[in-house]
C-alpha positions as CSV (number, residue, x, y, z in Angstrom):
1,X,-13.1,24.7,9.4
2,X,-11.8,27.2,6.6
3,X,-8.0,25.2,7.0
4,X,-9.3,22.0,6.8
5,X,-11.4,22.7,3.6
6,X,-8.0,24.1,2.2
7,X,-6.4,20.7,2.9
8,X,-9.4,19.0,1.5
9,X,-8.8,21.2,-1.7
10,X,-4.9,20.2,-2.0
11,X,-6.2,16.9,-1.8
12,X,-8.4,16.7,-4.3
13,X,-5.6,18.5,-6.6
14,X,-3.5,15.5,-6.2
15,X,-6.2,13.3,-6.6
16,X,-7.3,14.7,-10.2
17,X,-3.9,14.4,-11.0
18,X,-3.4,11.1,-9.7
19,X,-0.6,12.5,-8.3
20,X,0.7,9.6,-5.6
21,X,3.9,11.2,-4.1
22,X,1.7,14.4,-3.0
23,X,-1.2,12.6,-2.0
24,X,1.2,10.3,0.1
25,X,2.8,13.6,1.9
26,X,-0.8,14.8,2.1
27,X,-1.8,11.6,4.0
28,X,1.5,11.7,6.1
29,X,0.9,11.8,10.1
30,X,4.3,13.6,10.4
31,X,3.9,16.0,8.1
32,X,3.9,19.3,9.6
33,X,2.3,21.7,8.0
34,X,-0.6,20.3,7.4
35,X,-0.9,19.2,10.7
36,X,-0.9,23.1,11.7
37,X,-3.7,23.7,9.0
38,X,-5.5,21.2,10.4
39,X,-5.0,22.2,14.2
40,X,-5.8,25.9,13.3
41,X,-9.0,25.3,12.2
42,X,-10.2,22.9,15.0
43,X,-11.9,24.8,18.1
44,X,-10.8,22.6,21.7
45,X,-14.2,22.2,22.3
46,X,-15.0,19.8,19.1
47,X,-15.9,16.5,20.1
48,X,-13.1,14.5,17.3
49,X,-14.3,11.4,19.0
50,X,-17.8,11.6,17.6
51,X,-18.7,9.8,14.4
52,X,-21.4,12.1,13.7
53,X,-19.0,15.2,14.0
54,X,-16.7,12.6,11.6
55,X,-19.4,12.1,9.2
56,X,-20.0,16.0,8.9
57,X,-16.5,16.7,8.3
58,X,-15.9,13.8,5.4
59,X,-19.4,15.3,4.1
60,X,-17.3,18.4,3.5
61,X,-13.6,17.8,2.9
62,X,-13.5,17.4,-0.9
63,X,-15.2,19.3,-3.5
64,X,-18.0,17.1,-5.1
65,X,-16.2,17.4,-8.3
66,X,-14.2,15.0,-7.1
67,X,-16.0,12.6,-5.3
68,X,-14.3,9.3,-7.0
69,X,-11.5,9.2,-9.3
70,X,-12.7,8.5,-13.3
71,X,-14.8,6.0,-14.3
72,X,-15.3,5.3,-10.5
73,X,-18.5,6.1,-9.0
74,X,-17.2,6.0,-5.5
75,X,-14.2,5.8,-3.8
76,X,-12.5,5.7,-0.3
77,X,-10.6,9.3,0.0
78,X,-13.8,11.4,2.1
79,X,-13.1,8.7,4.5
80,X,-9.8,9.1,4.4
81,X,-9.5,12.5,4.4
82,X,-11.6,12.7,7.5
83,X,-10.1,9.9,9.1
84,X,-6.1,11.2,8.5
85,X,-7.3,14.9,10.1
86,X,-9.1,12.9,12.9
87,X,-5.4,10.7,13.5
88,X,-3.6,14.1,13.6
89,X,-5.8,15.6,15.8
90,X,-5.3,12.5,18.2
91,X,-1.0,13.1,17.6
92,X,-1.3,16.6,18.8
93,X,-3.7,16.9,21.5
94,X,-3.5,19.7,24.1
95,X,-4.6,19.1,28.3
96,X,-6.0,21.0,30.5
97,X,-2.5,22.7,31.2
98,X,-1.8,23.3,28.0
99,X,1.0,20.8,27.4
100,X,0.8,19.1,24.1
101,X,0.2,15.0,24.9
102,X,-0.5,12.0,22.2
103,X,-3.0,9.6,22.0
104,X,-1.1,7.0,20.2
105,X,-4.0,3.9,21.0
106,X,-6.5,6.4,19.5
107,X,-4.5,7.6,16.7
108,X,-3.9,4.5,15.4
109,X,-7.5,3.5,15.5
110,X,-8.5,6.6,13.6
111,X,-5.3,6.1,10.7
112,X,-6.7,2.0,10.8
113,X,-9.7,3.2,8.9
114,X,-7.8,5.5,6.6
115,X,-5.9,2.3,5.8
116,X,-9.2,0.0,6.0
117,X,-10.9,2.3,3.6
118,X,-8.1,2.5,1.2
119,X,-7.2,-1.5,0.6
120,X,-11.4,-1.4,0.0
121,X,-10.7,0.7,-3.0
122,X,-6.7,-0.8,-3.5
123,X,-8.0,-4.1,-3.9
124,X,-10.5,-4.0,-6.2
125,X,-9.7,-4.7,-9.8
126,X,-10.5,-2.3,-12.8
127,X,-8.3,0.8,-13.8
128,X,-4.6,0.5,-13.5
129,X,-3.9,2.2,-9.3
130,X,-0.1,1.8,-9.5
131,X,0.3,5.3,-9.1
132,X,-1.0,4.7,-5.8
133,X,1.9,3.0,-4.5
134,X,3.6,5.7,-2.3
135,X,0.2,5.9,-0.8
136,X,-0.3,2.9,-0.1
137,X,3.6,2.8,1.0
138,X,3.4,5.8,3.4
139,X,-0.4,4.7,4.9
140,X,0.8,1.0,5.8
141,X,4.7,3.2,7.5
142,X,2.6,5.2,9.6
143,X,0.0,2.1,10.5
144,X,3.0,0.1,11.5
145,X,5.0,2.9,13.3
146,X,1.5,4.2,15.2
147,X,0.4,0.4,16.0
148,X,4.1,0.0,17.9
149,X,3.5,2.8,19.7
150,X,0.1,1.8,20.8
151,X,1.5,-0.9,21.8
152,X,3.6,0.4,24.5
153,X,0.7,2.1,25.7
154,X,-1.2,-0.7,26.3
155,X,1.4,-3.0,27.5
156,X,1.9,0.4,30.4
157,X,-2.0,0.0,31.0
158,X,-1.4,-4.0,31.7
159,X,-3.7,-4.1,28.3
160,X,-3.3,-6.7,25.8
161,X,-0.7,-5.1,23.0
162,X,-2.1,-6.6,19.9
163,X,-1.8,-3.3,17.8
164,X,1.6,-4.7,15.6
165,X,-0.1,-7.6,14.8
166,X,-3.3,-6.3,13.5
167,X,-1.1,-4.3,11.7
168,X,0.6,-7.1,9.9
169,X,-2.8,-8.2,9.1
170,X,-3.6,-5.2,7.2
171,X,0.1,-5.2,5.5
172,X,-0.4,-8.9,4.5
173,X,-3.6,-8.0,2.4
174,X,-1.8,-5.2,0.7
175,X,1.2,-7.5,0.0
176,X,-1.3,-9.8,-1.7
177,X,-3.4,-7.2,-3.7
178,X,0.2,-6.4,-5.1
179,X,1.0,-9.6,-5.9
180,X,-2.4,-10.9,-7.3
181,X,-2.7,-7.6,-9.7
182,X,-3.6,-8.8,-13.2
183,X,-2.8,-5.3,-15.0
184,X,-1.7,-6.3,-18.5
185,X,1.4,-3.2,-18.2
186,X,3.8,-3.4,-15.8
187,X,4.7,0.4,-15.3
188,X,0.6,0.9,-14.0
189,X,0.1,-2.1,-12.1
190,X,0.1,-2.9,-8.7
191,X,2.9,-5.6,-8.9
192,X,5.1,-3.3,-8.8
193,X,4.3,-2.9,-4.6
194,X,5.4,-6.6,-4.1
195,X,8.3,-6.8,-2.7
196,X,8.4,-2.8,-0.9
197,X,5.3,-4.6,0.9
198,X,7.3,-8.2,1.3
199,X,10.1,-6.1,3.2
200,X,7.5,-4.2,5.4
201,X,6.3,-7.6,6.6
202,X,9.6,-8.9,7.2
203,X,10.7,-6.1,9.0
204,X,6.9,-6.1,11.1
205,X,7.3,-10.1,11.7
206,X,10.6,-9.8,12.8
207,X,9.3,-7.3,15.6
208,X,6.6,-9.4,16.5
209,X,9.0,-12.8,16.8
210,X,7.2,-14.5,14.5
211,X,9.8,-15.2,11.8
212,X,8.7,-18.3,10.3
213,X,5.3,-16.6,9.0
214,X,8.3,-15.1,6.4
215,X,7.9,-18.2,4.6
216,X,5.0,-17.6,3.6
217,X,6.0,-14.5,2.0
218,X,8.9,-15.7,-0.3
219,X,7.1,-18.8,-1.1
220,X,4.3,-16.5,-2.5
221,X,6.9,-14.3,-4.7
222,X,8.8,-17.6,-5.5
223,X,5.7,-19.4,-6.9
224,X,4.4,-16.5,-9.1
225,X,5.2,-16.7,-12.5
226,X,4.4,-13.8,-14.1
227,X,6.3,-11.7,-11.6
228,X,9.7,-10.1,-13.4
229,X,12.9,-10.9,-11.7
230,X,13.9,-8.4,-8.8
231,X,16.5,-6.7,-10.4
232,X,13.4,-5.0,-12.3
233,X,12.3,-3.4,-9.4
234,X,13.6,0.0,-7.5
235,X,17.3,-0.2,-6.2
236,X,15.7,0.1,-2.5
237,X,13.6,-2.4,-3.0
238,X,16.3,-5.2,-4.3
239,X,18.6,-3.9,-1.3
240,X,15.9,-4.3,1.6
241,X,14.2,-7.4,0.2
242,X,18.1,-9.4,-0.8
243,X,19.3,-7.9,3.0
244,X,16.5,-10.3,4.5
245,X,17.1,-12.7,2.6
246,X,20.7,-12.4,3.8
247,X,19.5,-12.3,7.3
248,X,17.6,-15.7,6.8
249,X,20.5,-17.3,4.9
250,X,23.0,-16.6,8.2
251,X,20.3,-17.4,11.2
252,X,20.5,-21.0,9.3
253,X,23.9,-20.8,9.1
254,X,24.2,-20.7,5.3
255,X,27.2,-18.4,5.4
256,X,28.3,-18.1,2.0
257,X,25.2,-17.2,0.4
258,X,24.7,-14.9,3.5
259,X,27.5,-12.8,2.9
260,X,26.9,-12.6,-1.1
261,X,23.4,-10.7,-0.3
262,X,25.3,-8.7,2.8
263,X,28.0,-8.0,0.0
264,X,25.8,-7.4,-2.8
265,X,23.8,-4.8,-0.4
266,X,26.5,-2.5,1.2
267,X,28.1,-2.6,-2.3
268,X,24.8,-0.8,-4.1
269,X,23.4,0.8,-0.5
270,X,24.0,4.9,-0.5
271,X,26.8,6.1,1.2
272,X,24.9,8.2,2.9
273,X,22.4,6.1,4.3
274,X,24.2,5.1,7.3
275,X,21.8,3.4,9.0
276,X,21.1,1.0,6.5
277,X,25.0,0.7,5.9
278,X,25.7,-0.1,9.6
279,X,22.8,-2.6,9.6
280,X,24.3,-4.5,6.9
281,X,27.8,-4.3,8.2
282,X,26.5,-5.7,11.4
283,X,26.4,-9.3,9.9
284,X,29.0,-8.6,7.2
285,X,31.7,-8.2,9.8
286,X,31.3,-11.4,11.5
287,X,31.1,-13.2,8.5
288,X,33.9,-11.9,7.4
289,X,35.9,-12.1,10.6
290,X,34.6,-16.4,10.4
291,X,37.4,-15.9,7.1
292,X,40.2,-14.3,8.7
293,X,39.2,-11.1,7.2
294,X,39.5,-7.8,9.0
295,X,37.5,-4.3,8.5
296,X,40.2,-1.3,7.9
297,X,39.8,1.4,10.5
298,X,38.7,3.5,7.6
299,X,35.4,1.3,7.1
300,X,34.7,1.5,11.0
301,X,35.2,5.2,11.7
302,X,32.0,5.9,10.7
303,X,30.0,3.5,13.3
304,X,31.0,4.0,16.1
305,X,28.4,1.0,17.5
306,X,30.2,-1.3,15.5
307,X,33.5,-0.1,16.4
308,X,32.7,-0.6,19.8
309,X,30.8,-3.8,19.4
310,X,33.6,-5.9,17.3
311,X,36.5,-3.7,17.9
312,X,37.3,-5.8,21.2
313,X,37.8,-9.0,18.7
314,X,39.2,-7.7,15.7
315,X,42.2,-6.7,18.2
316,X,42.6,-10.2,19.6
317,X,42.1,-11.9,16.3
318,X,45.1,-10.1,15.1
319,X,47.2,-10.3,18.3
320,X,46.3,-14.1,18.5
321,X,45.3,-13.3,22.2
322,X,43.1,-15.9,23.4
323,X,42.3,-14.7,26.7
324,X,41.3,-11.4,25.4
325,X,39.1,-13.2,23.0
326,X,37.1,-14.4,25.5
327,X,37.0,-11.7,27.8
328,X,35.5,-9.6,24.6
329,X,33.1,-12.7,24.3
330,X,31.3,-12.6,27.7
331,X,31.5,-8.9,27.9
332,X,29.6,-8.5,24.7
333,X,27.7,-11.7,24.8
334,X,23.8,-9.9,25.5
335,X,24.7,-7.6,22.4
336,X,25.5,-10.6,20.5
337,X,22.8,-12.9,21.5
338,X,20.5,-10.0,20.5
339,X,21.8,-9.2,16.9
340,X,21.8,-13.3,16.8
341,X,25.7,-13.1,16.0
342,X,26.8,-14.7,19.7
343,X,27.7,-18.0,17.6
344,X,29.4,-17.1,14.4
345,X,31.4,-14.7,16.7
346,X,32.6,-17.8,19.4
347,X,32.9,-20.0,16.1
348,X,35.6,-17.2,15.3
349,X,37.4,-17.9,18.1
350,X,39.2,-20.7,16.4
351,X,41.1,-18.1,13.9
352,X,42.6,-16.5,16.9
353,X,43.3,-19.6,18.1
354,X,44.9,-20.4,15.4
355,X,46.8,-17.5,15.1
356,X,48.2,-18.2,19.1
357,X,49.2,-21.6,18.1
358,X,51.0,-20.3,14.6
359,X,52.7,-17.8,16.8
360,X,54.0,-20.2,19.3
361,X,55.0,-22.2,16.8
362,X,57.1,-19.5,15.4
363,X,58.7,-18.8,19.0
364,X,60.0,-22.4,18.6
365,X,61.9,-22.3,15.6
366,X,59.2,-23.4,13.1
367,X,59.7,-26.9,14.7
368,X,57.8,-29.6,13.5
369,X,58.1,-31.7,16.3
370,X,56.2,-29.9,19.6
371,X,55.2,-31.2,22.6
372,X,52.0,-30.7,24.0
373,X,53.4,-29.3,27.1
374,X,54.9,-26.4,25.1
375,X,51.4,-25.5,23.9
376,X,49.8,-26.1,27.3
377,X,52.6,-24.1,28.8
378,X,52.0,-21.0,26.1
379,X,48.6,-21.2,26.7
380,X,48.7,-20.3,30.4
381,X,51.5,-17.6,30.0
382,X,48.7,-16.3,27.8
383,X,46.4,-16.7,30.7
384,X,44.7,-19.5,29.6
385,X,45.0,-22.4,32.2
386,X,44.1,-25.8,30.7
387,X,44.9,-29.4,31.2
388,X,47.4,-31.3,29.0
389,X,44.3,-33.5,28.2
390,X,42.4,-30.3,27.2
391,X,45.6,-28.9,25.0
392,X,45.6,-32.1,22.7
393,X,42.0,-32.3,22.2
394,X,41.9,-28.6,20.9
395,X,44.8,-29.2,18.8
396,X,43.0,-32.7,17.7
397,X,40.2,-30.1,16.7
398,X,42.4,-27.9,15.1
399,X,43.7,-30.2,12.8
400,X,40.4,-32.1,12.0
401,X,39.1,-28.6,10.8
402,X,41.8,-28.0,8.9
403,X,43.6,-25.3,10.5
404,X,46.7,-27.0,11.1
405,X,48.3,-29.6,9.2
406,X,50.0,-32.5,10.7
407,X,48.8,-35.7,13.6
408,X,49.1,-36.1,17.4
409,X,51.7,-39.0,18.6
410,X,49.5,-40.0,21.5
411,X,52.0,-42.0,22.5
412,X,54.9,-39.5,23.3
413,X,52.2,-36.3,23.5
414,X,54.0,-34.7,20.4
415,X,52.5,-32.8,18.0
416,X,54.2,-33.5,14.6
417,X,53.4,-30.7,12.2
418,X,53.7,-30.5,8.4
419,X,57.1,-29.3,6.8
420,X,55.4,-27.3,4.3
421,X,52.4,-25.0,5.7
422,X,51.4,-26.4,8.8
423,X,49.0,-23.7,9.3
424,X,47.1,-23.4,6.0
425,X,46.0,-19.8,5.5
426,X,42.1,-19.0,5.8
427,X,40.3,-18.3,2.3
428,X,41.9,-14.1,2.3
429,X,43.4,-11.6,4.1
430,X,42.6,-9.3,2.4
431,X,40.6,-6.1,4.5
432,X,37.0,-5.0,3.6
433,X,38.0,-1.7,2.1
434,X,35.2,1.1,1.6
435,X,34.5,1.9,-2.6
């Protein structure tokens, strides 16, 4: 017990400090060594599972002195104390053979009073908590990472997985204590947490499927007044919440304003957070690829996902090689489909496309008189079998979209192209190059 009295010690430290980044590690379920503090000091025979050994533990944890915070009589961190070492305990179990196993259902039980416990306290009004942000930041991680996994364990039991969106229950509450904080200065008030919580519910809805509760969320930031503009707010926090809203902007097929979020996030994202930089790239490069623009090989070597993913297209785009196009299509269509890219990808198409047709064109002394039969007959040396019927009406299309210039003689199946441009260029050329 002598270990977890020493972590109940470093606790209270932090707390008389109101030191948030510490208590946040503190409260961690991946953090390390205190997890071996804790472990140390807890024989295999205690019964973790039994509030009354619980309520002897919290009895103990912290030093009376510092039983609430100033000017507050009481306050949540005994129970969270006990119920964090409780959550650990549960993450690093040991069987009967000795092999180290998690309790994942369990553990996120336990940490779901931690987090219970703390928005009692969070959401109360009174003195200024902002510098409880990274706690409440790092509880409401862990809830969300530890109710996912729970879920998989239930879902293995043929148990109803309901973890993730109890979860999202807890996050919306903290999401609107942030928002509804009244603290006359800024740099202490809990506003501050609105939109790190506004991306942890977007990120938890779109894991649940339930997008459209997202609504919700920006309507609630968009209609409060007295919240300063985003660009106030941490550079993580503008990237993560303007990369959603780039994400909702291209599932309805706003494009532009899509790629200016996309844009303005890899500009300003780290260049070492990869991750985060390949996640944004993801949309960026079909969007751009819609435009006729292609990513250098410098910006692709290092994602190799990507690389693989769009590589297949960016080569027929350029070539103008139809066939390959759509061989690159249905091989990566269930990749696509998942990422939600499978259409702006196919509506891509028509830039290689164009790019065949140009080249043909070329091949035949920049006439501007072709039959349809040259097309047709191009098209299946390219391996693209069509009908002559089929030809016109995609070279109809063509030039309704504005990627050719010119009008079909129906009457003699000639294609009578512009003198001057008769394939327009698309809006640039020009290659995504790294800064």
């Amino acid at each position: 017990m002598s270990g977890i009295l020493r972590y109940g010690d470093m606790l209270a430290v932090s707390l008389r400090k109101q030191d948030g980044p510490n208590l946040a590690l503190a409260l961690d379920v991946n953090e390390r060594t205190h997890a071996e503090l804790i472990q140390r000091s807890v024989s295999p025979a205690e019964d973790y599972n039994n509030p009354s050994w619980v309520h002897q533990l919290s009895s103990k944890l912290l030093p009376s002195a510092y039983n609430g915070l100033p000017n507050e009589p009481s306050s949540p961190w005994h129970e969270m104390a006990s119920a964090h070492i409780v959550t650990v305990l549960h993450l690093n179990e040991i069987d009967h053979r000795g092999l180290q196993r998690r309790d994942h259902i369990a553990a996120y039980l336990s940490h779901a009073v931690l987090v219970n416990a703390f928005m009692r306290w969070f959401s109360t009004s009174g003195t200024p908590k902002g510098w409880s942000l990274p706690v409440l930041y790092g509880i409401l991680r862990d809830l969300r990472a530890l109710a996912a996994l729970a879920d998989v364990e239930l879902r293995m039991r043929d148990e109803k997985a309901n973890k993730l969106e109890e979860a999202s229950r807890s996050i919306t509450k903290a999401f609107t204590a942030c928002l509804g904080d009244r603290a006359t200065k800024f740099e202490q008030s809990k506003r501050l947490g609105t939109y790190h919580t506004a991306c942890l519910l977007f990120k938890t809805y779109f894991k649940l499927k339930t997008t459209a509760l997202c609504k919700n969320i920006i309507r609630g930031i968009g209609s409060a007044t007295d919240l300063p503009p985003l660009t106030v707010f941490s550079k993580a926090d503008q990237i993560t919440y303007r990369y959603y809203m780039g994400v909702f902007a291209f599932l309805r097929e706003d494009y532009q304003a899509a790629e200016s979020e996309f844009v303005f996030c890899f500009e300003q994202c780290s260049r070492t957070a990869k991750r985060n930089q390949e996640l944004i790239l993801g949309y960026l490069i079909p969007l751009r690829l819609l435009k006729g623009i292609m990513p250098t090989a410098l910006l692709l070597r290092p994602f190799p996902a990507l690389k693989n993913l769009y590589g297949p297209f960016i080569t027929a785009y350029r070539r103008g090689d139809v066939k390959y196009y759509d061989e690159a299509l249905q091989w990566a269509e269930r990749r696509l489909v998942e990422r939600s890219c499978y259409l702006i990808v196919e509506r891509a198409r028509e830039g290689c496309l164009r790019g065949f047709l140009k080249k043909t064109w070329l091949c035949s002394q920049r006439s501007t008189r072709m039959s349809i039969r040259t097309f047709q007959s191009a098209l299946k040396i390219a391996g693209v079998d069509m009908e002559s019927d089929e030809v016109e009406c995609v070279i109809a299309n063509m030039i309704y979209k504005g990627h050719m210039k010119g009008y079909i003689s129906h009457e003699h199946a000639i294609v009578v192209l512009s003198a001057k441009g008769p394939f327009p260029p698309l809006e640039s050329r020009l290659a995504v190059v790294v800064a």
